[in-house]
C-alpha positions in Angstrom: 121.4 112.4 78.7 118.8 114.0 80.5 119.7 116.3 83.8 117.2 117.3 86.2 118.4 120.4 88.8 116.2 121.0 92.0 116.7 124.9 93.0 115.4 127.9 94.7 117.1 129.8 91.6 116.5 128.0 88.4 117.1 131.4 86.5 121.3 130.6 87.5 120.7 128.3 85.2 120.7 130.3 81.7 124.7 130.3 82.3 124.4 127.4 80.7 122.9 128.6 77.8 126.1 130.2 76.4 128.9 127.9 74.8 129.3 124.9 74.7 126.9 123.5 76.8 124.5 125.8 75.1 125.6 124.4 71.5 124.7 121.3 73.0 121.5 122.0 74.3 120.2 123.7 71.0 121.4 120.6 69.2 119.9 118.0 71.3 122.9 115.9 72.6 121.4 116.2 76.1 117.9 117.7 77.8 118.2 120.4 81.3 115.3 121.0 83.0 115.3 122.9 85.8 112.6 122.9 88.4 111.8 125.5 91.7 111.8 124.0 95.1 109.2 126.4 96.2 106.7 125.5 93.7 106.3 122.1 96.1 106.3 124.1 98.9 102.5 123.8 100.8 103.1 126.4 103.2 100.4 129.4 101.7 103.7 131.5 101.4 106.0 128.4 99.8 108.1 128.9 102.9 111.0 126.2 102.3 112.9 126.6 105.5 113.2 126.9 109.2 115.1 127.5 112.2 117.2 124.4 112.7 116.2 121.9 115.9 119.2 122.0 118.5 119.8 126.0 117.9 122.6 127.4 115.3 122.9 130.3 113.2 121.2 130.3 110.3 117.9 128.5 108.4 117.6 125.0 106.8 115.4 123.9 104.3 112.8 122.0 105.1 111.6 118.5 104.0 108.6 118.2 102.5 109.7 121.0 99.5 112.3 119.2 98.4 111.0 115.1 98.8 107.8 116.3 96.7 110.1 117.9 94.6 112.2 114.6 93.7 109.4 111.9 93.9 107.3 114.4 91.4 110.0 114.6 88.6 111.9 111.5 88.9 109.1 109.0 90.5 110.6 105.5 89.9 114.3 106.9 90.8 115.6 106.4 87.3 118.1 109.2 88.0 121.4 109.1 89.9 120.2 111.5 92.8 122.9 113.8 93.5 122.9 116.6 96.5 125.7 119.3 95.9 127.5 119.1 99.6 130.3 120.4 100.9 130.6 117.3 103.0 130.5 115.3 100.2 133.0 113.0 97.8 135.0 115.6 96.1 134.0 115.7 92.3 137.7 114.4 90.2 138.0 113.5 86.5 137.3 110.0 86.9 134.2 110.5 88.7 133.3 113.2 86.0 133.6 110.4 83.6 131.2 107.9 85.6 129.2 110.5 86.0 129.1 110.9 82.0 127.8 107.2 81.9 124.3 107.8 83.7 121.4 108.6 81.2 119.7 110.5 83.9 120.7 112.2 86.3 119.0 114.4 89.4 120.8 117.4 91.1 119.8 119.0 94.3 121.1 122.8 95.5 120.5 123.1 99.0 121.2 127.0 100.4 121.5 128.7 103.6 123.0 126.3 106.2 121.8 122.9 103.9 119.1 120.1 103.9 116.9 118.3 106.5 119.2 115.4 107.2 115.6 113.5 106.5 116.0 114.2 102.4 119.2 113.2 102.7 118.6 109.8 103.9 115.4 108.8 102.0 115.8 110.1 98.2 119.8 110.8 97.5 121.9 108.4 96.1 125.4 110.7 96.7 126.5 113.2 98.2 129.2 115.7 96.3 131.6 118.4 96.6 133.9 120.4 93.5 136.1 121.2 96.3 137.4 121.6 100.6 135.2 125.1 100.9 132.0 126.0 101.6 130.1 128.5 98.7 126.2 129.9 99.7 124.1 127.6 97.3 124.7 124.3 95.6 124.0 126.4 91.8 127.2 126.9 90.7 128.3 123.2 92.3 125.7 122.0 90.2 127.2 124.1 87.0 130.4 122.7 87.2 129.2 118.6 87.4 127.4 119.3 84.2 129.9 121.1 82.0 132.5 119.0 83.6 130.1 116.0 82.9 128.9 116.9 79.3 132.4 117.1 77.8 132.3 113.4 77.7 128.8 113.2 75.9 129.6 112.2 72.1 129.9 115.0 69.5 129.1 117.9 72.7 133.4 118.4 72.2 134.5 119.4 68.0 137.5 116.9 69.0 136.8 113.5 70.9 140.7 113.6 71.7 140.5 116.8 73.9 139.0 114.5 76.8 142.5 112.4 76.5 145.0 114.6 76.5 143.7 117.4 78.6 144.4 117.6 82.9 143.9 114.5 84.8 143.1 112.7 82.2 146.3 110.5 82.3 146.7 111.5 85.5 148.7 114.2 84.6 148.3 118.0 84.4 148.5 119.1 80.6 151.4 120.2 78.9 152.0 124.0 77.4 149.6 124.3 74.9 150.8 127.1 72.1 149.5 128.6 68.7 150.2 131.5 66.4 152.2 133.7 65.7 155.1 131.6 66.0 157.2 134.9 67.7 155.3 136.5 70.0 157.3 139.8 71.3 160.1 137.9 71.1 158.9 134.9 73.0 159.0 132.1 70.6 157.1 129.1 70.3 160.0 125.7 71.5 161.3 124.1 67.7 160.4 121.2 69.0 156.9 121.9 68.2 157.3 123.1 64.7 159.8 120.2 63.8 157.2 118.0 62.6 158.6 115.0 64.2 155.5 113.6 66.2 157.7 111.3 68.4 159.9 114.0 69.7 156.6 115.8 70.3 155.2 113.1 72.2 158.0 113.0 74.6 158.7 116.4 74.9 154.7 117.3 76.1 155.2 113.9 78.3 158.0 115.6 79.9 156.6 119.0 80.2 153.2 117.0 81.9 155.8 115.5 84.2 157.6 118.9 85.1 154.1 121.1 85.6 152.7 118.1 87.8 155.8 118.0 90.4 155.5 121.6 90.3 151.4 122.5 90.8 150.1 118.8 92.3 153.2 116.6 93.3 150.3 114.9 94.9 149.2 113.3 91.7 152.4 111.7 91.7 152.6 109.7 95.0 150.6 106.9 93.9 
């Protein structure tokens, strides 16, 4: 998979050189590049935005920046163009997992008060959200699709099972998850666990998926 991010602040970025996603990066399961807006920019200053028409508080970015900046690194639209929005679909685990399907794909981080409408409508594919709130960049948007996303490249995870069990996978929120010492200050770990009978184990995280859900997102349920 290759993943190509379109941002005033590429050096955000090097979070993603830790981990994980970093592991995965050194060992070639997938390719980031990221690329400055402003470099596209042919104002003498690489001014990227403006006062918006209509009056508001705040700047947007402008247009040409950012369409020179996608037609220049993806110019027969082999990517899934994606531009980080609040307004957007909200990001959930089975998008995640379409997501995971695309060899390429293109992210946008708008800042200040967003993107000429203009962008929008000639060179993005979708427009997405992690969540109902509104954070100063698309950067840390963008962070989240691609660690969320890489998970589900092969051999990025030690385990391929870890994609199965965990959260809203099944659609259920995971069960307790425990590990040594077996007695922690007196807090042990349930015998069910250390019984050894898988079947009892199976039903017993089952039920504790079931419990946790009602309790945290009852909403997951309603369907």
């Amino acid at each position: 998979m290759t993943i190509d991010v379109l941002t005033l602040f590429p050096e955000m970025f090097a979070a993603l050189d830790s981990s994980l996603t970093g592991k995965a990066k050194d060992k070639g399961l997938y390719a980031l590049n990221t690329h400055n807006i402003r470099d596209y920019s042919l104002d003498k200053h690489k001014k990227c935005d403006d006062a918006p028409f209509g009056g508001g508080a705040g700047m947007v970015m402008t247009p040409q920046p950012i369409h020179d900046a996608i037609n220049a690194v993806d110019p027969k639209h082999k990517a899934l163009r994606i531009y980080m929005s609040p307004r957007g679909k909200v990001l959930n685990q089975a998008l995640v997992k379409e997501l995971s399907e695309q060899q390429n794909l293109l992210i946008l981080c708008g800042h200040y008060e967003g993107i000429d409408q203009r962008v929008i409508d000639m060179d993005i594919d979708m427009e997405l959200s992690i969540g109902d709130y509104v954070l100063s960049g698309g950067e840390i948007p963008a962070m989240v699709v691609i660690d969320s996303v890489l998970r589900y490249v092969p051999d990025v995870l030690g385990n391929s099972q870890s994609t199965v069990d965990e959260s809203f996978s099944q659609p259920l929120l995971e069960y307790p998850q425990y590990t040594r010492p077996q007695d922690f200050l007196g807090a042990k770990v349930p015998e069910v666990l250390v019984s050894g009978n898988h079947a009892a184990i199976a039903k017993w995280r089952h039920e504790q998926s079931l419990l946790i859900t009602q309790k945290n997102r009852p909403d997951l349920l309603e369907d």
